[in-house]
Structures are given as C-alpha cells and as structure tokens.
C-alpha positions as CSV (number, residue, x, y, z in Angstrom):
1,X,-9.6,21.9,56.0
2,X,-12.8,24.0,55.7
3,X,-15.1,22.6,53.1
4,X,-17.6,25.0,51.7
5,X,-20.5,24.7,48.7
6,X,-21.0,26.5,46.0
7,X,-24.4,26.7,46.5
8,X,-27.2,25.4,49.5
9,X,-29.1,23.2,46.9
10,X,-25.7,21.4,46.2
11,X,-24.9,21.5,50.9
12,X,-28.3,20.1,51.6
13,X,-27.8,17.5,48.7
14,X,-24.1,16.2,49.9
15,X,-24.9,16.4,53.3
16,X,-28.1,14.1,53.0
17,X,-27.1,10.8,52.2
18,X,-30.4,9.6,50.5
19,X,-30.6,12.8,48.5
20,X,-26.8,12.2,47.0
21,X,-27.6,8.4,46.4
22,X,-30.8,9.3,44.1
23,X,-28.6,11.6,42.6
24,X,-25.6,10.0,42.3
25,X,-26.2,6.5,43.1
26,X,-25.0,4.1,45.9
27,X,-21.0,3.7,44.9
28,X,-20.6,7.4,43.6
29,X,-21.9,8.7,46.9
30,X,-20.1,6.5,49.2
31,X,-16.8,7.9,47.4
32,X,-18.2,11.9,47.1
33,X,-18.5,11.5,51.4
34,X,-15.0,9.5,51.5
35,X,-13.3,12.2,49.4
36,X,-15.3,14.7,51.4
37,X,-13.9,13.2,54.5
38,X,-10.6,13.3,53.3
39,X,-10.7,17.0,52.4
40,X,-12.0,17.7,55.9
41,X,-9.1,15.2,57.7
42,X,-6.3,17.4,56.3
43,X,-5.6,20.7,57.2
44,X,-3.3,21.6,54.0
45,X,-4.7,21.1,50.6
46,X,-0.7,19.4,49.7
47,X,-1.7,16.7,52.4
48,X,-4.4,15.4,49.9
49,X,-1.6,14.0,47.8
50,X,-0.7,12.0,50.3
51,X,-4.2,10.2,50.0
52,X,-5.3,7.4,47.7
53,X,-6.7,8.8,44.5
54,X,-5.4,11.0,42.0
55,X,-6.1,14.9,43.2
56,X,-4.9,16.9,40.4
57,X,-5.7,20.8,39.2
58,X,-7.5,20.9,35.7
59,X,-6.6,23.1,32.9
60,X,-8.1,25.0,30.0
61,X,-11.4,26.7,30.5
62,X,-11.0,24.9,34.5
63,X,-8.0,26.5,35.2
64,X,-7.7,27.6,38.4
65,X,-10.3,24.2,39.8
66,X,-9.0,21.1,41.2
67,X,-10.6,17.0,40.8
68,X,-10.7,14.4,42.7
69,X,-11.2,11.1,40.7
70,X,-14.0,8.9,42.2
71,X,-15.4,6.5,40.0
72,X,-14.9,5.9,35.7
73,X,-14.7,9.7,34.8
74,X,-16.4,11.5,37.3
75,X,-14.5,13.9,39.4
76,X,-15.4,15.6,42.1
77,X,-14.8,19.5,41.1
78,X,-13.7,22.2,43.8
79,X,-11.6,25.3,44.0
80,X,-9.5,27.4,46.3
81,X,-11.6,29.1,48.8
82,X,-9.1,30.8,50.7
83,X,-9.0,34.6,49.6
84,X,-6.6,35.1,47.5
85,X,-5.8,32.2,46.4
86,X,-2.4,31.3,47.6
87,X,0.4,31.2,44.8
88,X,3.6,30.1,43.9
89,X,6.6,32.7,43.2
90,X,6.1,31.2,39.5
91,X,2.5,32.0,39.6
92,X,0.8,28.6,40.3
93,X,-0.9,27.4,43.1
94,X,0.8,27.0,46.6
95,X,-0.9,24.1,48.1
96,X,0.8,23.9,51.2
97,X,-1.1,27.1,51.6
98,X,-4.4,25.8,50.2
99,X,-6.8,25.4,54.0
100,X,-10.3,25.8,52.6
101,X,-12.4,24.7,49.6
102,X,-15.5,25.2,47.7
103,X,-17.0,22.2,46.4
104,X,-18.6,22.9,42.9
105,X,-20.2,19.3,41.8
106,X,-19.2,16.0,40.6
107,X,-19.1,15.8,36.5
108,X,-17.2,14.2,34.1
109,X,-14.6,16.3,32.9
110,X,-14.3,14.4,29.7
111,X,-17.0,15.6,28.1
C-alpha cells in the first residue's frame, strides 16, 4: 500500500528514527515504524485486519479517518488517500478497495 504524509515536517519526522524517538519516545516509535511497516506490506487496506492490533475507522467529528492502536491510547491517525475514496453500496468505506493512505499523526483520541 502507498503510504503518504500529511505534511513533510511530519515525512522527515517518521522517516528519521532519532527525530520520532525524541518525539515519541523509544516504545511508541518502534510501534509507529512496525504499523508503518504493516501498512506498506499489504496491498489492500482489508488485509490490515488480518494483522495484530486493533485497526478500526473513528467516528464523530473523525469520521471518515482510520487508527491504529499502538501503545495506552495513542493511535496512529490516517485516512483514505485514494481519490475518491472507495465506498460501499451502503455508503461506508470499501476497504478491499482502500490501496493508499495518508498518515496524519499519532494522538490520543480520548481526549
């Protein structure tokens, strides 16, 4: 699956290991580049349930982004990239169609 950024600052940050471990420290980055990896190992955004970890699509004022749990309750936050987004005769998303991603940050979603 493609993986894109939402912006450079947040590319050059999750592509430079020290950079994301000042930021995020030691554990949480280890498990933003294992998710990252995982994303970019499948080629169908349904293949990532397959996967440990919970991968779910949020609701409310996130509707339409997608986490992936990594450690207490930060998530790493994405979306669809593909144009349009593929969905569902019922109107949700198709993730069998789902083949690239933007990566918008790792927060907790509980706040």
């Amino acid at each position: 699956m493609d993986v894109i950024f939402r912006t450079s600052k947040l590319k050059k940050e999750f592509n430079d290991r020290h950079l994301l471990e000042k930021r995020q420290g030691q554990i949480r980055a280890k498990l933003i580049h294992r998710r990252l990896d995982d994303l970019r190992a499948v080629d169908i955004l349904e293949d990532m349930r397959n996967l440990p970890g919970r991968c779910h699509e949020l609701r409310g004022n996130r509707s339409g982004q997608l986490s992936l749990d990594l450690d207490g309750p930060y998530r790493l936050i994405f979306k669809p990239a593909n144009d349009p987004v593929p969905q569902k005769p019922d109107g949700g998303l198709d993730w069998s169609q789902v083949t690239a991603v933007t990566i918008i940050d790792v927060e907790d979603t509980h706040q």
